[in-house]
VEXGUPA-960282 format. One record per atom (N, C-alpha, C): residue number from 0; z, x, y; residue in three letters; atom name. Coordinates in steps of 0.05 Angstrom, whole numbers, plus 5000, padded with zeros to 4 digits. Example, Ala and Ser with C-alpha at 12.3 -4.5 7.8 and 13.67 -1.06 7.14 Angstrom:
VEXGUPA-960282
0; 5156; 5264; 4886; ALA; N;
0; 5156; 5246; 4910; ALA; CA;
0; 5156; 5264; 4934; ALA; C;
1; 5142; 5257; 4955; SER; N;
1; 5143; 5273; 4979; SER; CA;
1; 5157; 5258; 5001; SER; C;
This chain:
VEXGUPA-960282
0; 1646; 1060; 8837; UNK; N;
0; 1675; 1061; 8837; UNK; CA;
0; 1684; 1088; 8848; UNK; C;
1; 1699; 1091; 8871; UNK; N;
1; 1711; 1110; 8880; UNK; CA;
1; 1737; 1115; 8879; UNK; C;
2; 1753; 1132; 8880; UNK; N;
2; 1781; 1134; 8888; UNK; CA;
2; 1791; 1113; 8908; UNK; C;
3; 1811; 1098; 8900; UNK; N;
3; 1816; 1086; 8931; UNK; CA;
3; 1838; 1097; 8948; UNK; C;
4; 1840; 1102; 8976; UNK; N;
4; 1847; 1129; 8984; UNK; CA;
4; 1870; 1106; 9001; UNK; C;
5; 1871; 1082; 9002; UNK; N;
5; 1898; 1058; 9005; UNK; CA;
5; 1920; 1077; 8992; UNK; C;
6; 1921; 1080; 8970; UNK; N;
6; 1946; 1091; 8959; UNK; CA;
6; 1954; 1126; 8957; UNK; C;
7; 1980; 1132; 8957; UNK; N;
7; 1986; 1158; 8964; UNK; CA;
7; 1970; 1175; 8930; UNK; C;
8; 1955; 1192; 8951; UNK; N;
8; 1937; 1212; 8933; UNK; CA;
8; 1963; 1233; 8926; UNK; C;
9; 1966; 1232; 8896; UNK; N;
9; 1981; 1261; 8889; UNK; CA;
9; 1984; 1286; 8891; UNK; C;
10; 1992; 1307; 8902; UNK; N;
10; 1985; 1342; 8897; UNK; CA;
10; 1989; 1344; 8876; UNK; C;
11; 1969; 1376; 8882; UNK; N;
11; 1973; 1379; 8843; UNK; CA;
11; 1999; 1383; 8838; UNK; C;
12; 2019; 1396; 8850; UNK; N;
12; 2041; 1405; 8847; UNK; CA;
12; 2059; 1377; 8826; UNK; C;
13; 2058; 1346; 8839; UNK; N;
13; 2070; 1325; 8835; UNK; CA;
13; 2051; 1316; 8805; UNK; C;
14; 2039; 1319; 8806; UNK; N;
14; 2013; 1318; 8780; UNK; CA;
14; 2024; 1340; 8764; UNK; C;
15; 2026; 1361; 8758; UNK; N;
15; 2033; 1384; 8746; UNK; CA;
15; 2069; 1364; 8740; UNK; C;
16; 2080; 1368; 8759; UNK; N;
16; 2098; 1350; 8753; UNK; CA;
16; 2098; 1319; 8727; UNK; C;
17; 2092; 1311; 8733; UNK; N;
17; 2086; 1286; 8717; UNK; CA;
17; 2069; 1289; 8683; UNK; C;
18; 2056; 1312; 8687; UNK; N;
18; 2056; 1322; 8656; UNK; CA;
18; 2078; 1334; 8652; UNK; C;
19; 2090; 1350; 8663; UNK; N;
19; 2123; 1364; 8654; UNK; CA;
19; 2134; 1347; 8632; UNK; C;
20; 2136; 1318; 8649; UNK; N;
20; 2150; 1297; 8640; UNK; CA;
20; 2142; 1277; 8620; UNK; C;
21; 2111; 1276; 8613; UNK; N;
21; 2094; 1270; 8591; UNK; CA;
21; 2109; 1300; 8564; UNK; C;
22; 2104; 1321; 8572; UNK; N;
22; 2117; 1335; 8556; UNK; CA;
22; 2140; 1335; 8543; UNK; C;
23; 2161; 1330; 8556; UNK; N;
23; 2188; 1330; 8555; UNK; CA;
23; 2189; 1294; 8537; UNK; C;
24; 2178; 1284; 8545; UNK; N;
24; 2174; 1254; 8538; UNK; CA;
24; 2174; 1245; 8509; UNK; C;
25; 2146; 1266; 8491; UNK; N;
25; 2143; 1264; 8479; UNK; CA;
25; 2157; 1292; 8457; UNK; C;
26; 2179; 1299; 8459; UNK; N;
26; 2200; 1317; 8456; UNK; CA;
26; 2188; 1343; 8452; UNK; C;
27; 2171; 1356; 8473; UNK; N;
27; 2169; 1389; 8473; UNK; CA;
27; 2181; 1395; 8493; UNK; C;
28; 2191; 1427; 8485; UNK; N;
28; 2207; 1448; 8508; UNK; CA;
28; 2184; 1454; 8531; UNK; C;
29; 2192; 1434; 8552; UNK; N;
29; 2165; 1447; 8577; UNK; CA;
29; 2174; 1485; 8585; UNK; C;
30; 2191; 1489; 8580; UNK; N;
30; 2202; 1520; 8590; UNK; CA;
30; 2192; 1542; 8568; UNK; C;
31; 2175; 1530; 8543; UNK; N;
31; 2169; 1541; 8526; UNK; CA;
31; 2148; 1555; 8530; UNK; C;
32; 2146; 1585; 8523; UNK; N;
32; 2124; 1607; 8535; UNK; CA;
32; 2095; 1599; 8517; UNK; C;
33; 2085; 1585; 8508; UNK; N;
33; 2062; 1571; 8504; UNK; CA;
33; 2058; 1549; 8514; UNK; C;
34; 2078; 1538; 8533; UNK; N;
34; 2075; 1505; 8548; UNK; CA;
34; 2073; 1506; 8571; UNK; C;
35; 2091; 1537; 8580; UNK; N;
35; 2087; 1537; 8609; UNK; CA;
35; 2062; 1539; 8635; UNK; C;
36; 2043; 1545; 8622; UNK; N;
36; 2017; 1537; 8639; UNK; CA;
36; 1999; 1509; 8627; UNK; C;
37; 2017; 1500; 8609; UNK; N;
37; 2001; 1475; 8603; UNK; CA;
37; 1997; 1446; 8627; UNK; C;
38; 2016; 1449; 8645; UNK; N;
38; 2007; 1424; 8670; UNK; CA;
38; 1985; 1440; 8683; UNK; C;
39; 1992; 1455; 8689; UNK; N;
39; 1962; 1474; 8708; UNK; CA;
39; 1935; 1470; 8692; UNK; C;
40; 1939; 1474; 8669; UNK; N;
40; 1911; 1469; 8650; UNK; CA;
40; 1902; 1444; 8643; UNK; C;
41; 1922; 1423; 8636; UNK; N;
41; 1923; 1392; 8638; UNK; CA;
41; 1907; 1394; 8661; UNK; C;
42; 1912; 1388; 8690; UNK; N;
42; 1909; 1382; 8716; UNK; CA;
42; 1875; 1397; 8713; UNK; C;
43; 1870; 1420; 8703; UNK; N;
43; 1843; 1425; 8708; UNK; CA;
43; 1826; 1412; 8699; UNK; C;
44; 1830; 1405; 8664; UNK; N;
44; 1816; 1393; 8653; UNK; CA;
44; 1808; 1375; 8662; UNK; C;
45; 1829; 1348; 8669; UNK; N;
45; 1829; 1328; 8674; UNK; CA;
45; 1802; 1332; 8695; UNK; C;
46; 1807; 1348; 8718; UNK; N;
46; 1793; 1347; 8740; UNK; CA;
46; 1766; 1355; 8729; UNK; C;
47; 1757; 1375; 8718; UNK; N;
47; 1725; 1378; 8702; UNK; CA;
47; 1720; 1350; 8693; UNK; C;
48; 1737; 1333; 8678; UNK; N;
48; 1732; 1311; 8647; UNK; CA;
48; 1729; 1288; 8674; UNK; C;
49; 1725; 1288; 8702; UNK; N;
49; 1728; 1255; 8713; UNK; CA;
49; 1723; 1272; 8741; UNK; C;
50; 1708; 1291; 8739; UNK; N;
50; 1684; 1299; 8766; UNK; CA;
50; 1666; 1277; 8769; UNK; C;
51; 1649; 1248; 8761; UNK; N;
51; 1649; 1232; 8761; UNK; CA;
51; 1648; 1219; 8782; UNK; C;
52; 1673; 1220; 8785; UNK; N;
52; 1684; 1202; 8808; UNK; CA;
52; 1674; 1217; 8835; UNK; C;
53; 1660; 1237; 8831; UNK; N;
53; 1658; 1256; 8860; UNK; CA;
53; 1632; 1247; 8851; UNK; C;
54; 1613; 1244; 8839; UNK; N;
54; 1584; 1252; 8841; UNK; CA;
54; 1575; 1217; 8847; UNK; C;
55; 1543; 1225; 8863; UNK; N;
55; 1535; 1193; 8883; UNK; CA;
55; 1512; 1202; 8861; UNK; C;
56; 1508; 1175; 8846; UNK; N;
56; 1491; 1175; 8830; UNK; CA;
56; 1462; 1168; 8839; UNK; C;
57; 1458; 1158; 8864; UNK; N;
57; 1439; 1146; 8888; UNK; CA;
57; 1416; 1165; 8896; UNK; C;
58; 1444; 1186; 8898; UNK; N;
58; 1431; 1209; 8914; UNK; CA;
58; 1422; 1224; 8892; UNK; C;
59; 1432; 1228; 8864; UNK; N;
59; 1421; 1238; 8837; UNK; CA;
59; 1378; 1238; 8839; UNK; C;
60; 1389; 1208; 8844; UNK; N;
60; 1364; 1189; 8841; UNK; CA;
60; 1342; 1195; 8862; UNK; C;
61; 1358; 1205; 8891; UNK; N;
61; 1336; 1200; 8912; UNK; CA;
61; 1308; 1211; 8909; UNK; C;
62; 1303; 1240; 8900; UNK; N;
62; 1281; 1251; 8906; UNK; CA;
62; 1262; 1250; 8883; UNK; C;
63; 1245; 1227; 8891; UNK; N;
63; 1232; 1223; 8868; UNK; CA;
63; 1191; 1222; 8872; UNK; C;
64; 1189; 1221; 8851; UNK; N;
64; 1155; 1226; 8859; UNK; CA;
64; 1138; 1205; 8852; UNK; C;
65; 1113; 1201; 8866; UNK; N;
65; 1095; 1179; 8866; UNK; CA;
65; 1077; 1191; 8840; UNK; C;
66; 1073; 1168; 8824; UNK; N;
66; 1055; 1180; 8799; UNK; CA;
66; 1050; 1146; 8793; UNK; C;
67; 1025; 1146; 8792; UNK; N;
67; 1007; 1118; 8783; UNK; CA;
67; 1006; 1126; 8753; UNK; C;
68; 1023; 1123; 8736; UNK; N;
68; 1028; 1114; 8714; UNK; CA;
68; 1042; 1097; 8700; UNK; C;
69; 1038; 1092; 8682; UNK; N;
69; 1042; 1062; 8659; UNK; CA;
69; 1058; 1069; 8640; UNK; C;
70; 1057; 1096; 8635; UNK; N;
70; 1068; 1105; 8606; UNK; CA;
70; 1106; 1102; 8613; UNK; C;
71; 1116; 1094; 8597; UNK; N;
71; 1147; 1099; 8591; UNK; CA;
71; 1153; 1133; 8592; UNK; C;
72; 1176; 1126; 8603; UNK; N;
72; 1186; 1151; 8598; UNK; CA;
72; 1217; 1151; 8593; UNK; C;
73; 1215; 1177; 8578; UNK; N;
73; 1239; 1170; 8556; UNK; CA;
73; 1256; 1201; 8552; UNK; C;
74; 1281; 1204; 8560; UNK; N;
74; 1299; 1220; 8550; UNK; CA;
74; 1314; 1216; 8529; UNK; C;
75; 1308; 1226; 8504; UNK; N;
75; 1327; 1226; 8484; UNK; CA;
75; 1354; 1254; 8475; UNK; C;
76; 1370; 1229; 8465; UNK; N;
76; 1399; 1256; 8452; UNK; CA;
76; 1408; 1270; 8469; UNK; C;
77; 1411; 1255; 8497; UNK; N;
77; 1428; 1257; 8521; UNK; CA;
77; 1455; 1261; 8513; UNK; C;
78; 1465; 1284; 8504; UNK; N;
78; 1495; 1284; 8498; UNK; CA;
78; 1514; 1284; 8518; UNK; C;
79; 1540; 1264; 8522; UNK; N;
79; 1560; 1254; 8533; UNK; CA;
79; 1582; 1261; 8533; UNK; C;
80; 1607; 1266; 8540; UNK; N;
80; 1636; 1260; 8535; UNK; CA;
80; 1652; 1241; 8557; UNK; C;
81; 1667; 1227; 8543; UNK; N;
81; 1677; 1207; 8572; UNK; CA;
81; 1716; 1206; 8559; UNK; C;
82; 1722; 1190; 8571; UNK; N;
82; 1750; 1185; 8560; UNK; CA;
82; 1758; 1163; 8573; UNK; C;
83; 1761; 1148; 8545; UNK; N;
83; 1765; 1113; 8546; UNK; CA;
83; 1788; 1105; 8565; UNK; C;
84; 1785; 1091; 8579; UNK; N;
84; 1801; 1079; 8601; UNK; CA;
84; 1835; 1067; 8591; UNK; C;
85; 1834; 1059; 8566; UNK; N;
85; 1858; 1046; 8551; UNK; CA;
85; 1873; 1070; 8539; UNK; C;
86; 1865; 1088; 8536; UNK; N;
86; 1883; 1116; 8524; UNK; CA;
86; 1881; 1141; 8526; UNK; C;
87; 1858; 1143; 8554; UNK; N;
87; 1853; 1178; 8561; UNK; CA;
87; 1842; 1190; 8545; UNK; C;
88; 1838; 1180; 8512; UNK; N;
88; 1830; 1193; 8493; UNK; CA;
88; 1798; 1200; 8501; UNK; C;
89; 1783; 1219; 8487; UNK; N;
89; 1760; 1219; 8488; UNK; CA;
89; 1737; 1204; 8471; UNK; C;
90; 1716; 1198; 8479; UNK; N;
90; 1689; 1191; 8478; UNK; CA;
90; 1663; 1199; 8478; UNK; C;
91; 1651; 1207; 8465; UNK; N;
91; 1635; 1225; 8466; UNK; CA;
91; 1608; 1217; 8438; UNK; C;
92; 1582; 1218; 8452; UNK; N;
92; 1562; 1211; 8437; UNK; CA;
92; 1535; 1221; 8442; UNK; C;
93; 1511; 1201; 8445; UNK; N;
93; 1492; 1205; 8449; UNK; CA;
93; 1472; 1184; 8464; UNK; C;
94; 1461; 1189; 8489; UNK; N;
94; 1453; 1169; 8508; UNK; CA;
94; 1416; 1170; 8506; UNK; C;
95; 1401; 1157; 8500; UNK; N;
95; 1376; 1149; 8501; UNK; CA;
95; 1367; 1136; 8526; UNK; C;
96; 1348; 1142; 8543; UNK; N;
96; 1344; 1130; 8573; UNK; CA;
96; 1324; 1127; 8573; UNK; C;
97; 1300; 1102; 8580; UNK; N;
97; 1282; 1098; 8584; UNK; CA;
97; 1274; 1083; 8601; UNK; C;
98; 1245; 1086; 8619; UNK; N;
98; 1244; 1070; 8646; UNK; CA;
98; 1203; 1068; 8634; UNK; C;
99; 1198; 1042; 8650; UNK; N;
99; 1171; 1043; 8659; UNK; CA;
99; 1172; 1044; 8692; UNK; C;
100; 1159; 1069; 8696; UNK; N;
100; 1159; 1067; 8721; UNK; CA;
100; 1131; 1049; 8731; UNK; C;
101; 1146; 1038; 8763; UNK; N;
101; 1123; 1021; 8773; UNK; CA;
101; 1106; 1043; 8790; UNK; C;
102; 1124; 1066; 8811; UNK; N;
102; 1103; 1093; 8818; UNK; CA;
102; 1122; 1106; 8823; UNK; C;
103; 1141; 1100; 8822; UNK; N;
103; 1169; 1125; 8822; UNK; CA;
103; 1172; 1132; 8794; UNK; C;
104; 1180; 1166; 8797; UNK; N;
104; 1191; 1179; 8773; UNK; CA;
104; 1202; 1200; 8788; UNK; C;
105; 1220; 1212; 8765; UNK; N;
105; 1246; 1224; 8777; UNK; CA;
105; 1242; 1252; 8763; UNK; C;
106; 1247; 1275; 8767; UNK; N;
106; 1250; 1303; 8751; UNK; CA;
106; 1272; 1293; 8718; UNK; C;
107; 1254; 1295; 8709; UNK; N;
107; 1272; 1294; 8674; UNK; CA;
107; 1302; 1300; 8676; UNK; C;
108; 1309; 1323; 8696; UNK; N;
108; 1332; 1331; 8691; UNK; CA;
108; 1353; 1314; 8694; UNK; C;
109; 1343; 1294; 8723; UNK; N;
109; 1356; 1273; 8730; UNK; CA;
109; 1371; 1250; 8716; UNK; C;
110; 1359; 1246; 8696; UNK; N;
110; 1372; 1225; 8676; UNK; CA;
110; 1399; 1229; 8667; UNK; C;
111; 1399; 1267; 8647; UNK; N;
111; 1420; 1274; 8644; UNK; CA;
111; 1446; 1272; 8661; UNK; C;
112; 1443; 1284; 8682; UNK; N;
112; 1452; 1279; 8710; UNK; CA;
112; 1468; 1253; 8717; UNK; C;
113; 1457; 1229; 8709; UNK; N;
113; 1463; 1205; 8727; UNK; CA;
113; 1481; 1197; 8695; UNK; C;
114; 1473; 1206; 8663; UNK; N;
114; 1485; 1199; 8643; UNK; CA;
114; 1527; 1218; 8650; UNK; C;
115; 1519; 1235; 8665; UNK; N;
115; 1537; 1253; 8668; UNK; CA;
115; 1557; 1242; 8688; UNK; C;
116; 1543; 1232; 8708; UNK; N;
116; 1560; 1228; 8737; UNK; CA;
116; 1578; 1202; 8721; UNK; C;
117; 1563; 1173; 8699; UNK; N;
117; 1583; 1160; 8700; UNK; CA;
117; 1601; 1169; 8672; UNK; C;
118; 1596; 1183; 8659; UNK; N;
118; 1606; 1185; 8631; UNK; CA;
118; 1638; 1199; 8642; UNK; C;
119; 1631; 1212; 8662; UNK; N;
119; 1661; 1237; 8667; UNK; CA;
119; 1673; 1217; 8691; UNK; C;
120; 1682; 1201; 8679; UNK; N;
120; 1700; 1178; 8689; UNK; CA;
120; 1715; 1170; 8666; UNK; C;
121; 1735; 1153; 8679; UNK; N;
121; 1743; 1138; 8657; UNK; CA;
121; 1734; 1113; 8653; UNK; C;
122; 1728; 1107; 8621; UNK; N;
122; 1703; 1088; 8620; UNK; CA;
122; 1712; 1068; 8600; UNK; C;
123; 1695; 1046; 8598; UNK; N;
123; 1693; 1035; 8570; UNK; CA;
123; 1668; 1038; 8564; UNK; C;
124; 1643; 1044; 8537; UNK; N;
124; 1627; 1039; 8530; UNK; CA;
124; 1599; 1026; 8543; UNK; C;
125; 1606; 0993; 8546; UNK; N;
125; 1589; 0976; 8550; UNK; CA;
125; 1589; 0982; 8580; UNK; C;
126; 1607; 0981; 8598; UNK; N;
126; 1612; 0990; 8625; UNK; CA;
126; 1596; 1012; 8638; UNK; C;
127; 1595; 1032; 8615; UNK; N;
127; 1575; 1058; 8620; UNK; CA;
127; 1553; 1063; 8615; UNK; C;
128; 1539; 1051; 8598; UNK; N;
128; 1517; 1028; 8582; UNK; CA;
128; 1502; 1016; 8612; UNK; C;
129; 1517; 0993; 8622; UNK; N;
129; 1509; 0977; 8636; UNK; CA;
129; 1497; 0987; 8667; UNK; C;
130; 1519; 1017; 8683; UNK; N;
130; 1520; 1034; 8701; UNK; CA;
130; 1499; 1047; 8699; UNK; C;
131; 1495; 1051; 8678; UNK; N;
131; 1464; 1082; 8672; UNK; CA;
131; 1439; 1064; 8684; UNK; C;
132; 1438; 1043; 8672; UNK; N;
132; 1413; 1020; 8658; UNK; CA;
132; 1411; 1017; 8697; UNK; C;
133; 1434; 0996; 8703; UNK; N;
133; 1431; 0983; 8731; UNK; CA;
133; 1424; 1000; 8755; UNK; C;
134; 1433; 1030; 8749; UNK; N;
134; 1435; 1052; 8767; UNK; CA;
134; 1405; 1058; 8775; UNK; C;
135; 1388; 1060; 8748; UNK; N;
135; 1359; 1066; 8751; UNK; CA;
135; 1334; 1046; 8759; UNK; C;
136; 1358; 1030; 8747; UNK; N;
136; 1335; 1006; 8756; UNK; CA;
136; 1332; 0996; 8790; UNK; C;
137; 1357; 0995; 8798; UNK; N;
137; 1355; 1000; 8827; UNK; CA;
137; 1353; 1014; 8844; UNK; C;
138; 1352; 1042; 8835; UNK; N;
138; 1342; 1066; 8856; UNK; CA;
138; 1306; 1074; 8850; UNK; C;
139; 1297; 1058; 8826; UNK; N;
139; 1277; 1077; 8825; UNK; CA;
139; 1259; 1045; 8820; UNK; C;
140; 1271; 1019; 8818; UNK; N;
140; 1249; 0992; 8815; UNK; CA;
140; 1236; 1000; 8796; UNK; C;
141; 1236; 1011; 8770; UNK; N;
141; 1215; 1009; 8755; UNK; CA;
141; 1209; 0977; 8739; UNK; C;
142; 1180; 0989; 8726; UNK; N;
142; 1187; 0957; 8713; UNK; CA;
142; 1199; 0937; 8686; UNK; C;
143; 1221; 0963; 8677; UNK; N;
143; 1235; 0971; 8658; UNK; CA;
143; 1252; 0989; 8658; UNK; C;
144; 1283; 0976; 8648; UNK; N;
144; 1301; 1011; 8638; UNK; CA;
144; 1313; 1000; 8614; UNK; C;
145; 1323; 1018; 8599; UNK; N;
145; 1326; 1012; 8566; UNK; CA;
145; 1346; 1030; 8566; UNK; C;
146; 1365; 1028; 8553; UNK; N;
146; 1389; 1051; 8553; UNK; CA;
146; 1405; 1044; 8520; UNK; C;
147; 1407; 1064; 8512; UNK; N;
147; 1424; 1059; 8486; UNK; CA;
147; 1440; 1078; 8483; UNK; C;
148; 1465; 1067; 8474; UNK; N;
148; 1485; 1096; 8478; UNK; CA;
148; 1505; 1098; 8446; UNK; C;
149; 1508; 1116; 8433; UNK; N;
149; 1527; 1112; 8411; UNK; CA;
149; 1550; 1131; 8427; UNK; C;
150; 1565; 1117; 8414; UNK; N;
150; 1590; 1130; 8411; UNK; CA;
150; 1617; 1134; 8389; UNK; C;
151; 1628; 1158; 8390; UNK; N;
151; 1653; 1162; 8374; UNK; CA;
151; 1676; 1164; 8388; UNK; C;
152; 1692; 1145; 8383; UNK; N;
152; 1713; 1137; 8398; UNK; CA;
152; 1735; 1148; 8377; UNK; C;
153; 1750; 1176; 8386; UNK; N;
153; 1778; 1182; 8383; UNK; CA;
153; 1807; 1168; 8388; UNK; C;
154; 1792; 1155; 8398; UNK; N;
154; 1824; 1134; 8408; UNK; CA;
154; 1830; 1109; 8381; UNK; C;
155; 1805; 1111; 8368; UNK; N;
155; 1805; 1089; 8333; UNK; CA;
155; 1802; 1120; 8316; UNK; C;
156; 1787; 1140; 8317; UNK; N;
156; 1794; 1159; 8290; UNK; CA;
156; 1821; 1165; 8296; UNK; C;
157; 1830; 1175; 8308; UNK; N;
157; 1862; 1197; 8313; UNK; CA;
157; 1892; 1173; 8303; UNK; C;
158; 1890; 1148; 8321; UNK; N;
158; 1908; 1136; 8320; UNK; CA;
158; 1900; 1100; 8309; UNK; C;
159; 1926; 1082; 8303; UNK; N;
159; 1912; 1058; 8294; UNK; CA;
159; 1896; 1056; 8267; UNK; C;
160; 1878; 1047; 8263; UNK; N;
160; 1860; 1050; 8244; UNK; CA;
160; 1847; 1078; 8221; UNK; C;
161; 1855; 1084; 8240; UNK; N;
161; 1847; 1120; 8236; UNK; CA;
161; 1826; 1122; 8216; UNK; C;
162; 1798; 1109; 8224; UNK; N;
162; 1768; 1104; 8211; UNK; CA;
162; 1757; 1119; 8238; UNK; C;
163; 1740; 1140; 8238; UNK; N;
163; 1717; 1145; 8243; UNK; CA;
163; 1702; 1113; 8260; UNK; C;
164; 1697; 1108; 8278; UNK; N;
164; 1683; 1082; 8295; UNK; CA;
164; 1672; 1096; 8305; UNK; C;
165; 1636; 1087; 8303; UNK; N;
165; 1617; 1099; 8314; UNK; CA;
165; 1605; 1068; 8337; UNK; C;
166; 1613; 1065; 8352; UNK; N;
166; 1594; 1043; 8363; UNK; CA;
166; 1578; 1034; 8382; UNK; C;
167; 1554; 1031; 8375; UNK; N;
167; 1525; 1025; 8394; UNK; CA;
167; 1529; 1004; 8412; UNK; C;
168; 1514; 1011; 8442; UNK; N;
168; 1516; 0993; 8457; UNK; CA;
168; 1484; 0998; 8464; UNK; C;
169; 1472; 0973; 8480; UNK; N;
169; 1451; 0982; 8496; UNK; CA;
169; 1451; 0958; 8521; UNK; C;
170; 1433; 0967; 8541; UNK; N;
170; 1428; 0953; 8554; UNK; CA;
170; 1395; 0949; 8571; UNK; C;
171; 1384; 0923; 8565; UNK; N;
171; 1347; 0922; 8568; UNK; CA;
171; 1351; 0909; 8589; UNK; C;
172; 1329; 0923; 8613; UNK; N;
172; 1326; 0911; 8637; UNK; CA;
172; 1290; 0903; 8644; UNK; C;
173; 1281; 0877; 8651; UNK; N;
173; 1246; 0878; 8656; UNK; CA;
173; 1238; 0878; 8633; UNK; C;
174; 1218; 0894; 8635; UNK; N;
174; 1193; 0894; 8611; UNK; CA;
174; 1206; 0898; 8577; UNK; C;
175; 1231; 0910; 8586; UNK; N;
175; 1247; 0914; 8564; UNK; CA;
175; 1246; 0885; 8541; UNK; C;
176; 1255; 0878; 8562; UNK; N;
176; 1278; 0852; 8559; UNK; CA;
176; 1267; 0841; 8548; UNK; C;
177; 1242; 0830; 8563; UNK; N;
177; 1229; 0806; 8565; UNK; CA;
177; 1196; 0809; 8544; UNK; C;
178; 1191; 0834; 8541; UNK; N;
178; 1167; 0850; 8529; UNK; CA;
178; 1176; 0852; 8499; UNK; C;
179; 1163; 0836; 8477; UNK; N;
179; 1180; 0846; 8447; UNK; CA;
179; 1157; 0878; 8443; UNK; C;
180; 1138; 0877; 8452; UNK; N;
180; 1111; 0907; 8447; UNK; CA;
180; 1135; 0926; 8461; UNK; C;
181; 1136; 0921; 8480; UNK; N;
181; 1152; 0949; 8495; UNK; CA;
181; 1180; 0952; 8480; UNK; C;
182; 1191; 0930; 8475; UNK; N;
182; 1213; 0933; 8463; UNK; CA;
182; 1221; 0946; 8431; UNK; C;
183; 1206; 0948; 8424; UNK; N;
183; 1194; 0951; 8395; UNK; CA;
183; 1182; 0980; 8397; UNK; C;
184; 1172; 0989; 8417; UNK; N;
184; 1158; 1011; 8426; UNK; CA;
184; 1185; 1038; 8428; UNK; C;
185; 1203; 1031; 8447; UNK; N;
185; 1231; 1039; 8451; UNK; CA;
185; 1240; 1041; 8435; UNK; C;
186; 1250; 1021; 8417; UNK; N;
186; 1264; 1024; 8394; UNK; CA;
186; 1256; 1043; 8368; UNK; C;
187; 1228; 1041; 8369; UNK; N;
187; 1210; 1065; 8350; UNK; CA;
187; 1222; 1092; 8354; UNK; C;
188; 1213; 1100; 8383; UNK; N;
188; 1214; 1117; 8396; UNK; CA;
188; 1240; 1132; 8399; UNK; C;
189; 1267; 1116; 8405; UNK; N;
189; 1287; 1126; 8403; UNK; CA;
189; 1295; 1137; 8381; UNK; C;
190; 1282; 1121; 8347; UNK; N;
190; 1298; 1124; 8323; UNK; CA;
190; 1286; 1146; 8324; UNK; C;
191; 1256; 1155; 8321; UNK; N;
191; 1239; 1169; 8310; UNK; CA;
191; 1247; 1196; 8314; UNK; C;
């Protein structure tokens, strides 16, 4: 998912703008000397919180190494932040990644990386779950990817319900899936 560049792209100036009016909206003094650099700071955040959308998760993936091994390999307590697509609110948890590689393997760092490129989007859960899992599985063909992700969703503690919602997603691809030993193996591995 990229920007689609069909429609008129905003300056920041018109963006800085349009929080003014989120401000004023929700009845604060935008002329107020603690508000007045708040669109400039809005507009940055935003832009750090959904860099995302700039990063090719492909190319994350490309440089990878030949290794004739069997063993799983497994990144745990991959920490996240995202912000849910239905209220901007934030998202933020803990991502578990696991692949059998068939002779591709990737530098460790990489995982974090590709958990990063889709999380700093605007997301839903299962959607970002599903992106990590499919992302690896087709750049790198292993014969397995396993992904489990929790999350704490602010958009149910802050407003609505206002309970603390912690909720697990995963997604099993191959040997995962279809393997109850490997699957069972993962799941050990992740709790442990």
């Amino acid at each position: 998912m990229t920007h689609n560049h069909d429609h008129h792209h905003p300056s920041k100036e018109e963006t800085m703008n349009a929080i003014r009016t989120l401000l004023s909206y929700i009845g604060e003094d935008v002329s107020r000397e603690g508000i007045l650099e708040t669109p400039a700071r809005v507009v940055k955040a935003y832009t750090e919180l959904t860099e995302g959308y700039h990063a090719i998760p492909s190319e994350i993936l490309a440089k990878t190494f030949d290794v004739k091994a069997d063993e799983m390999v497994m990144v745990k307590d991959i920490h996240y932040w995202s912000l849910c697509e239905h209220h901007m609110l934030p998202f933020h948890g803990h991502a578990t990644v696991a692949y059998l590689p068939r002779e591709r393997v990737v530098g460790l760092s990489k995982i974090p990386r590709v958990v990063e490129a889709f999380s700093r989007r605007l997301q839903v859960q299962e959607r970002l779950t599903n992106q990590i899992a499919e992302t690896i599985n087709k750049e790198l063909d292993p014969l397995g990817v396993a992904v489990l992700m929790e999350g704490h969703h602010l958009c149910c503690s802050m407003r609505g319900a206002k309970k603390p919602v912690t909720m697990k997603t995963s997604k099993l691809i191959g040997k995962f899936k279809t393997e109850q030993e490997v699957r069972n193996e993962f799941l050990m591995l992740a709790k442990g």
